[in-house]
PyMOL Python script that loads the backbone (N, CA, C, O; Angstrom):
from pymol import cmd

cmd.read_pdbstr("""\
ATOM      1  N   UNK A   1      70.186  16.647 121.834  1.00  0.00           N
ATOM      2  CA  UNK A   1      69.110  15.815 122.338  1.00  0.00           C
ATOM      3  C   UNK A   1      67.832  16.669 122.356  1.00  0.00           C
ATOM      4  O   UNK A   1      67.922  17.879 122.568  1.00  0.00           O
ATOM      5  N   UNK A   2      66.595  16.054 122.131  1.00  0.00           N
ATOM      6  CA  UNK A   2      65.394  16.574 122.117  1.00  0.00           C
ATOM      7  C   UNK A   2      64.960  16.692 123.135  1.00  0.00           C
ATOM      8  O   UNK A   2      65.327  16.080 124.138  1.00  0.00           O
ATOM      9  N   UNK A   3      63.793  17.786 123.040  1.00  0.00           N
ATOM     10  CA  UNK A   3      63.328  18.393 124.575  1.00  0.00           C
ATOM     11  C   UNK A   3      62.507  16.643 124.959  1.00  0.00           C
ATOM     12  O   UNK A   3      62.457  16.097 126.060  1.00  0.00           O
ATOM     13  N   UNK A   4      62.001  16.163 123.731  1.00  0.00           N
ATOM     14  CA  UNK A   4      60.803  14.962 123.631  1.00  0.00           C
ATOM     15  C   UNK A   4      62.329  13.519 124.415  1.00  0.00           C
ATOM     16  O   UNK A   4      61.970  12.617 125.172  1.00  0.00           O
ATOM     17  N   UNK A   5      63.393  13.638 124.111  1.00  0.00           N
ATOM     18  CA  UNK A   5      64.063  12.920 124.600  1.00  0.00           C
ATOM     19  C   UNK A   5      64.412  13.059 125.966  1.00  0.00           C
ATOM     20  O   UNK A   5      64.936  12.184 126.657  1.00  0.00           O
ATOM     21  N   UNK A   6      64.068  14.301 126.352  1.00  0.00           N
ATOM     22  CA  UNK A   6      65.115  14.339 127.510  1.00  0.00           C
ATOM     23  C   UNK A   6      63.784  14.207 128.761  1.00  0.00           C
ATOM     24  O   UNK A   6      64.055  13.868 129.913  1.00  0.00           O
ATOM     25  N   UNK A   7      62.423  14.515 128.339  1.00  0.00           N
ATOM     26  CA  UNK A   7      61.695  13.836 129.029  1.00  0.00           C
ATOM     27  C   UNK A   7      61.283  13.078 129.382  1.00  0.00           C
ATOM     28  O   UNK A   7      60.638  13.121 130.429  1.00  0.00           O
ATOM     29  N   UNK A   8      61.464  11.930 128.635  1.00  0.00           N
ATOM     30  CA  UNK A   8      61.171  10.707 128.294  1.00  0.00           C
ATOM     31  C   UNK A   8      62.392  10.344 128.971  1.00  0.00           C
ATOM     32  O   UNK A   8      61.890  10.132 130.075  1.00  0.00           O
ATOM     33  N   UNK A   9      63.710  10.097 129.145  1.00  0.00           N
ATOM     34  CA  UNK A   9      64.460  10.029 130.031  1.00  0.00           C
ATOM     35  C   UNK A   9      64.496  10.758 131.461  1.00  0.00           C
ATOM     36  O   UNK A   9      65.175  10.068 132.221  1.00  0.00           O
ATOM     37  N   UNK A  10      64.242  11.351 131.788  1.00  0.00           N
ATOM     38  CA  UNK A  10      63.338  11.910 132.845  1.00  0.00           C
ATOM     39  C   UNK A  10      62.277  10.883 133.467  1.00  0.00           C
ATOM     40  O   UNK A  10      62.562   9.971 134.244  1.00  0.00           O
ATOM     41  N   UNK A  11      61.278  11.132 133.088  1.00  0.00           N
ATOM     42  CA  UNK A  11      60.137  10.300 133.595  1.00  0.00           C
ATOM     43  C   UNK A  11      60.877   8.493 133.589  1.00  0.00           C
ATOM     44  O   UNK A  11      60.119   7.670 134.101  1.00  0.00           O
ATOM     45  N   UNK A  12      61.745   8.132 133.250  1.00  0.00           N
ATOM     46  CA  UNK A  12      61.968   6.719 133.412  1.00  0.00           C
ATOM     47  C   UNK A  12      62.749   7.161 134.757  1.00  0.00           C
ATOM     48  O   UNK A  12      62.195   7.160 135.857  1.00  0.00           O
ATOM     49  N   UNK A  13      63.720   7.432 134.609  1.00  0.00           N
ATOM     50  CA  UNK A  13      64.627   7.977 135.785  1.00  0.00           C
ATOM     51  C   UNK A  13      63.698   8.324 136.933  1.00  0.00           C
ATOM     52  O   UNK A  13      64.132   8.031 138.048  1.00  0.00           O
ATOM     53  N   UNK A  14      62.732   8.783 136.884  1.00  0.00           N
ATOM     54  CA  UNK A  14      61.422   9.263 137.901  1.00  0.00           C
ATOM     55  C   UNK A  14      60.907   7.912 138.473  1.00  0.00           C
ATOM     56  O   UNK A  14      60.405   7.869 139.596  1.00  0.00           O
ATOM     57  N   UNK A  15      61.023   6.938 137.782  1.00  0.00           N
ATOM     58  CA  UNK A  15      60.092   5.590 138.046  1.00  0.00           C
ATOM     59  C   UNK A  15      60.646   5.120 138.818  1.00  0.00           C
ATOM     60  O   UNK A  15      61.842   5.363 138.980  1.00  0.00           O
ATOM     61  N   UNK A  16      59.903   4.193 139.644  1.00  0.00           N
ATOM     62  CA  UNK A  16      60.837   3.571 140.897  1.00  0.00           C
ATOM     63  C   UNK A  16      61.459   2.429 140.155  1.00  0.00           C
ATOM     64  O   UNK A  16      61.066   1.852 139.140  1.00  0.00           O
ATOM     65  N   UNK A  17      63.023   2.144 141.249  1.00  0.00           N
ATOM     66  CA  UNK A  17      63.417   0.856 140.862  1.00  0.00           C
ATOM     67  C   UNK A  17      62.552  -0.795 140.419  1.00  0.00           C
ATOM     68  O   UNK A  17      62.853  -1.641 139.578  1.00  0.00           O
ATOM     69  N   UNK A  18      61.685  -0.743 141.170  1.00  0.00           N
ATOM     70  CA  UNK A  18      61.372  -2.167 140.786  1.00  0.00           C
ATOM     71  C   UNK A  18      59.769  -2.013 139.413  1.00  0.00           C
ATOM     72  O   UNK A  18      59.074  -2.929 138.972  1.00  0.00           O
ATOM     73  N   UNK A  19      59.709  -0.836 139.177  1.00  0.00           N
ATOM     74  CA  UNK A  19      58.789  -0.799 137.722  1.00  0.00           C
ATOM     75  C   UNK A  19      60.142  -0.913 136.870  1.00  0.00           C
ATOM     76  O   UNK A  19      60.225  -1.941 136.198  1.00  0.00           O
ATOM     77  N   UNK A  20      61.101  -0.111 136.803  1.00  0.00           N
ATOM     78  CA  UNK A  20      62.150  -0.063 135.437  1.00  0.00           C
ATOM     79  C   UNK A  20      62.684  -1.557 135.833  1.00  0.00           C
ATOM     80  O   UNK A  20      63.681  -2.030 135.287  1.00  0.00           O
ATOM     81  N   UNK A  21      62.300  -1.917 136.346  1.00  0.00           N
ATOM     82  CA  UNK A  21      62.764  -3.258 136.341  1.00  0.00           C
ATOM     83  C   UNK A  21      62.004  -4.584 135.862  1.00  0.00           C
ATOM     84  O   UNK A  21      62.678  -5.561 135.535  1.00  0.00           O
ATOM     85  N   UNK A  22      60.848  -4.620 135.827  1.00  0.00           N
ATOM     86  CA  UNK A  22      59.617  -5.210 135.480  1.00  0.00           C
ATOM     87  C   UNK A  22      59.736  -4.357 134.380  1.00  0.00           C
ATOM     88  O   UNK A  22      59.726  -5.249 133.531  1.00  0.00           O
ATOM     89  N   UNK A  23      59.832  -3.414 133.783  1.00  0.00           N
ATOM     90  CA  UNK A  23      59.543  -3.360 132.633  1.00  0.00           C
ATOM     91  C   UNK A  23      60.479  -3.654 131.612  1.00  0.00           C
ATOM     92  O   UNK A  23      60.152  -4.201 130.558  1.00  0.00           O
ATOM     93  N   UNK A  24      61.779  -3.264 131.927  1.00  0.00           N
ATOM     94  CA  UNK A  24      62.747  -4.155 131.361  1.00  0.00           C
ATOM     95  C   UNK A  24      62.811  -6.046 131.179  1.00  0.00           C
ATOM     96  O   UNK A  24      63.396  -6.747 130.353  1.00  0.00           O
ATOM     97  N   UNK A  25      62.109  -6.322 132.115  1.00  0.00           N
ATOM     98  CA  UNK A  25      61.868  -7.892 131.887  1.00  0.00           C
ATOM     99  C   UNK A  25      60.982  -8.037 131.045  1.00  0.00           C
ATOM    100  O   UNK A  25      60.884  -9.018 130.308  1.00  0.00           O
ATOM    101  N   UNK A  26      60.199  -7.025 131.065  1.00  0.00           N
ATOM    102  CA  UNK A  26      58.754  -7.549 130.037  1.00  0.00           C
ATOM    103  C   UNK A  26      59.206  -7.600 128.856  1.00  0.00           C
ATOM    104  O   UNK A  26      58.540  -8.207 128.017  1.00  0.00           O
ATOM    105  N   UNK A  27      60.686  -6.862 128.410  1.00  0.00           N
ATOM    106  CA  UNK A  27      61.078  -7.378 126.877  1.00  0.00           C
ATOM    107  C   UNK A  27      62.428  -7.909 126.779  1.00  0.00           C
ATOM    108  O   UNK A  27      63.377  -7.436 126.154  1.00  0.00           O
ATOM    109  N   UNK A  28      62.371  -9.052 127.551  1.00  0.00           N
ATOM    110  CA  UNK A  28      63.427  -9.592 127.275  1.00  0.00           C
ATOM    111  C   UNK A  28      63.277 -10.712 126.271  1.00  0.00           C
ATOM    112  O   UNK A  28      64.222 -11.026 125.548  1.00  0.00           O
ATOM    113  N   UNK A  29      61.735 -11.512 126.195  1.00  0.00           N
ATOM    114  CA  UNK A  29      61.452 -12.230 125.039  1.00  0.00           C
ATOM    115  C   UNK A  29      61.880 -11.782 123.725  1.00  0.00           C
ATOM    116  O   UNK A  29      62.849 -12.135 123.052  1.00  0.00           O
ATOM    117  N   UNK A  30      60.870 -10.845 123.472  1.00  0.00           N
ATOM    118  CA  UNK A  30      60.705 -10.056 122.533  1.00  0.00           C
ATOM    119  C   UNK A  30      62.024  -9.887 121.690  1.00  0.00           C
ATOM    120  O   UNK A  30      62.139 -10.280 120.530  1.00  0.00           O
ATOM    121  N   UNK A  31      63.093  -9.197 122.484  1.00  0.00           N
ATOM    122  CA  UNK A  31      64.581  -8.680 122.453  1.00  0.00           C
ATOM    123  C   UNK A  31      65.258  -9.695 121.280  1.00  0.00           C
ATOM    124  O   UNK A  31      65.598  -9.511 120.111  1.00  0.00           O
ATOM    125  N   UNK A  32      65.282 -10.890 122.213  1.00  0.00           N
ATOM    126  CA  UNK A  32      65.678 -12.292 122.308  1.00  0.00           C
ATOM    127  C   UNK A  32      65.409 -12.362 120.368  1.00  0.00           C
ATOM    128  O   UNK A  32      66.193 -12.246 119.426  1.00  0.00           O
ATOM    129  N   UNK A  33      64.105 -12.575 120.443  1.00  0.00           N
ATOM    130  CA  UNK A  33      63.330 -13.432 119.630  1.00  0.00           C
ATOM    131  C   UNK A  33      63.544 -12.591 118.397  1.00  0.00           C
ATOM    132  O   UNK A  33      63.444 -13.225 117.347  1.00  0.00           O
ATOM    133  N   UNK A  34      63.900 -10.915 118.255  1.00  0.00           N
ATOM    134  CA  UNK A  34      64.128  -9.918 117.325  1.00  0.00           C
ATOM    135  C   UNK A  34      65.157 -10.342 116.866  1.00  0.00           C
ATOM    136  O   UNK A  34      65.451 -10.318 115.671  1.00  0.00           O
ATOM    137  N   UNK A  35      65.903 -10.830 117.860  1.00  0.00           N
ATOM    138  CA  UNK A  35      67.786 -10.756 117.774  1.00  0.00           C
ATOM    139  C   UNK A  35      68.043 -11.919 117.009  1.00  0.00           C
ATOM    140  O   UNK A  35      68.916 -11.881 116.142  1.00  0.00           O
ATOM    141  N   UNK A  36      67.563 -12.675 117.167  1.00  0.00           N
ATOM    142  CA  UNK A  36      67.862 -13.908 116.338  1.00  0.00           C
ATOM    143  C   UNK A  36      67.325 -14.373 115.254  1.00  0.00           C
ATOM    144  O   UNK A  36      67.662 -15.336 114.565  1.00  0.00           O
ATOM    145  N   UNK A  37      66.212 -13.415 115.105  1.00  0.00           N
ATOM    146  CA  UNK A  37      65.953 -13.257 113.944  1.00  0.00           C
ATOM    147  C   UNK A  37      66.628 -12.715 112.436  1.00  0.00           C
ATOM    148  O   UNK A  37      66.626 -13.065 111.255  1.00  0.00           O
ATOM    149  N   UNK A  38      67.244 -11.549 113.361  1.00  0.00           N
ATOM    150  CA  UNK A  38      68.085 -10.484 112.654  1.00  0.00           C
ATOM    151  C   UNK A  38      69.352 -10.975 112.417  1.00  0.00           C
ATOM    152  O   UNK A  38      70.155 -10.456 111.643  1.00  0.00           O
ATOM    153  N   UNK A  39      69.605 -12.290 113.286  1.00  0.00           N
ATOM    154  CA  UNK A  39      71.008 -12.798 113.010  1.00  0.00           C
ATOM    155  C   UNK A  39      70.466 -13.903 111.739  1.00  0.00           C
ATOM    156  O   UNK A  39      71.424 -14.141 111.004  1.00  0.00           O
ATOM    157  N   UNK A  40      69.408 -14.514 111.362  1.00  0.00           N
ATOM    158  CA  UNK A  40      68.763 -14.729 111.000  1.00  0.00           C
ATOM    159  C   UNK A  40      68.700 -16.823 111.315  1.00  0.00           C
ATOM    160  O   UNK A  40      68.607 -17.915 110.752  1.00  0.00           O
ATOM    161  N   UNK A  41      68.811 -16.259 112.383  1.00  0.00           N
ATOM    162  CA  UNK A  41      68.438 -17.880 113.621  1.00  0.00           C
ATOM    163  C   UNK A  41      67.058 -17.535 114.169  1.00  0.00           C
ATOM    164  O   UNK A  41      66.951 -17.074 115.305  1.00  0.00           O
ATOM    165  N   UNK A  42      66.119 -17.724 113.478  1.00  0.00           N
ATOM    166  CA  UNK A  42      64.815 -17.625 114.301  1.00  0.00           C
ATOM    167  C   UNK A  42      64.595 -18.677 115.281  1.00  0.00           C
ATOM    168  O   UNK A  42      65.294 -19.690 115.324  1.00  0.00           O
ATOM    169  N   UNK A  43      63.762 -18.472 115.956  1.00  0.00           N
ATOM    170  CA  UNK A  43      63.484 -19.363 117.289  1.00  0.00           C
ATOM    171  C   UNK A  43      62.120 -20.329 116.835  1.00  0.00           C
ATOM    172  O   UNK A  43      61.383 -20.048 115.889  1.00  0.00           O
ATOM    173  N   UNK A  44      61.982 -21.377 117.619  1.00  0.00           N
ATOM    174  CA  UNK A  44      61.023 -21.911 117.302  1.00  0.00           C
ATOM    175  C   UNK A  44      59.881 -21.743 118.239  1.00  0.00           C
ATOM    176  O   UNK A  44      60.123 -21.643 119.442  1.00  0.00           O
ATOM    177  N   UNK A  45      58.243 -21.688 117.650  1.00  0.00           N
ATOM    178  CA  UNK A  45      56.934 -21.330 117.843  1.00  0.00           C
ATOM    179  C   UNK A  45      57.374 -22.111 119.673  1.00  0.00           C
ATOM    180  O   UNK A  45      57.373 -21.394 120.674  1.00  0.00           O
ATOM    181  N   UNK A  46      57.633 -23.310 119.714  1.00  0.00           N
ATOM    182  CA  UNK A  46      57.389 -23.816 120.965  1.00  0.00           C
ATOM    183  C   UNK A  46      58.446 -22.909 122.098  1.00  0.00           C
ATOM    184  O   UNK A  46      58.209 -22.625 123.272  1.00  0.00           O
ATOM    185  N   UNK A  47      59.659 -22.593 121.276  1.00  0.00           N
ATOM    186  CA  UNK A  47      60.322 -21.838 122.318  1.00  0.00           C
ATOM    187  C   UNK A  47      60.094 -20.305 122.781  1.00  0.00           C
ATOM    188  O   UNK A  47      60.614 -19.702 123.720  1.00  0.00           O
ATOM    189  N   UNK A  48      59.287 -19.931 121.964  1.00  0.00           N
ATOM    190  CA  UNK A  48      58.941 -18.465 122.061  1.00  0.00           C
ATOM    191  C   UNK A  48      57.585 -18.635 123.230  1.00  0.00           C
ATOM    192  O   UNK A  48      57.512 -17.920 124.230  1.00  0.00           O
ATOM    193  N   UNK A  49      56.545 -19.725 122.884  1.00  0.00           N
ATOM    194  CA  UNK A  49      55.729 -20.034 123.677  1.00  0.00           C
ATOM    195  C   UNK A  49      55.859 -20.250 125.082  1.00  0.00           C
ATOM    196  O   UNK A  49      55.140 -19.762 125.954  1.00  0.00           O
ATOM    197  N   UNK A  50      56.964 -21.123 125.257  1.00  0.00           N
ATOM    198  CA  UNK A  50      58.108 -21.465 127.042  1.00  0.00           C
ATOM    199  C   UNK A  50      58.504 -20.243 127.293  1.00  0.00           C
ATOM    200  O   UNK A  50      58.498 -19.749 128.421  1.00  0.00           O
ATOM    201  N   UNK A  51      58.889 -19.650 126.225  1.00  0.00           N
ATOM    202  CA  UNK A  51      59.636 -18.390 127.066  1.00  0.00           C
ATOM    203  C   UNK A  51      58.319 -17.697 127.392  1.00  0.00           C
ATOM    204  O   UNK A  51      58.343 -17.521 128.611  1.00  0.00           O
ATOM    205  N   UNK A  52      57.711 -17.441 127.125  1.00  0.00           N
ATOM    206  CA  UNK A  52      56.788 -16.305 127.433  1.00  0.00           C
ATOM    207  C   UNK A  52      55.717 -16.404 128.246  1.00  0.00           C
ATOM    208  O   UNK A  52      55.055 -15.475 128.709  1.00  0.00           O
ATOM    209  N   UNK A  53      55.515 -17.992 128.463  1.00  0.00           N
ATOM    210  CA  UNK A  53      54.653 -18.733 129.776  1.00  0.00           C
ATOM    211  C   UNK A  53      55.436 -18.569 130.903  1.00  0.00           C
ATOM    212  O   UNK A  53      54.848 -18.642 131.982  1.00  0.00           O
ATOM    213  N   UNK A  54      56.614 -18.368 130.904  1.00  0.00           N
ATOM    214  CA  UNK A  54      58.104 -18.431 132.324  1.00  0.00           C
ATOM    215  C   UNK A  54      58.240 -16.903 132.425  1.00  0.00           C
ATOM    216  O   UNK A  54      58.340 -16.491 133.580  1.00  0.00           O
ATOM    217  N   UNK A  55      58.272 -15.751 131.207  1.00  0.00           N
ATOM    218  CA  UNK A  55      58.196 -14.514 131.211  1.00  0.00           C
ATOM    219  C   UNK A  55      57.140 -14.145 132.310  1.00  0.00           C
ATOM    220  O   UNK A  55      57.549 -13.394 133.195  1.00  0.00           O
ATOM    221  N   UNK A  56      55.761 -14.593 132.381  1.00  0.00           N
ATOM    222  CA  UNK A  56      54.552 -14.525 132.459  1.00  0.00           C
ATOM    223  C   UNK A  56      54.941 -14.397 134.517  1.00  0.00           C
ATOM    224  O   UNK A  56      54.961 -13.557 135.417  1.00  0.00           O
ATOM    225  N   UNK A  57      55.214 -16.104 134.253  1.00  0.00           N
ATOM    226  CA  UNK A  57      55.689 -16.210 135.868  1.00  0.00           C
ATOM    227  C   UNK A  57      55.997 -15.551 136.690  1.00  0.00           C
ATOM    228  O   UNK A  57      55.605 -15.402 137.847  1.00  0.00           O
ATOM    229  N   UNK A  58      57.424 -14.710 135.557  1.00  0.00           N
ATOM    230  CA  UNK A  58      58.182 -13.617 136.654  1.00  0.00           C
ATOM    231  C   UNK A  58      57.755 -12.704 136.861  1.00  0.00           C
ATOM    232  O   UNK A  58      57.776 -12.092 137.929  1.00  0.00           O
ATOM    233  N   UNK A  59      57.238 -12.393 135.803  1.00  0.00           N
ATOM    234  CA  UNK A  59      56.491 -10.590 135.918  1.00  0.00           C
ATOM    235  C   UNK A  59      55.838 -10.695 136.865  1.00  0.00           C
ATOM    236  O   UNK A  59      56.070  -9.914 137.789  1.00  0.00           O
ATOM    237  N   UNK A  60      54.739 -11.721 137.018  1.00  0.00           N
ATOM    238  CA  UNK A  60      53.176 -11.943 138.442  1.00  0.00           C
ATOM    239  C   UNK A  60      54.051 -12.463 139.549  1.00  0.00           C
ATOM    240  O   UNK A  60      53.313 -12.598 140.525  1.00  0.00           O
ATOM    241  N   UNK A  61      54.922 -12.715 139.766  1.00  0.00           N
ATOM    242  CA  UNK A  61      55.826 -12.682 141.177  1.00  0.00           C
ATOM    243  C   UNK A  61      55.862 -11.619 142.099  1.00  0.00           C
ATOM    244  O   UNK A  61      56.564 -11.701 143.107  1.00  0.00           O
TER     245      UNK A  61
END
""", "prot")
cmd.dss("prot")
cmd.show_as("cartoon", "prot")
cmd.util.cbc("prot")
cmd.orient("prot")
């Protein structure tokens, strides 16, 4: 493992619970929308749009 890896794991591990947590939500669209692509089921413009107006929601909670 790299010195560049093991800091970078470090500093997340450093972060408090509820940022690695919000930041993990912030790509759960994204994730989603990669994944099914790659399966090659893309999503549709309106559902990527819902998701990411409801994404929006949770994060500003």
């Amino acid at each position: 493992m790299t010195t560049e890896m093991r800091n970078r794991i470090a500093a997340w591990r450093a972060l408090p619970e509820a940022e690695r947590t919000r930041r993990l939500r912030a790509q759960v669209v994204d994730e989603v929308v990669g994944n099914m692509a790659m399966e090659g089921e893309p999503v549709s413009a309106e559902w990527t749009r819902r998701a990411r107006a409801r994404q929006s929601e949770i994060l500003s909670a």
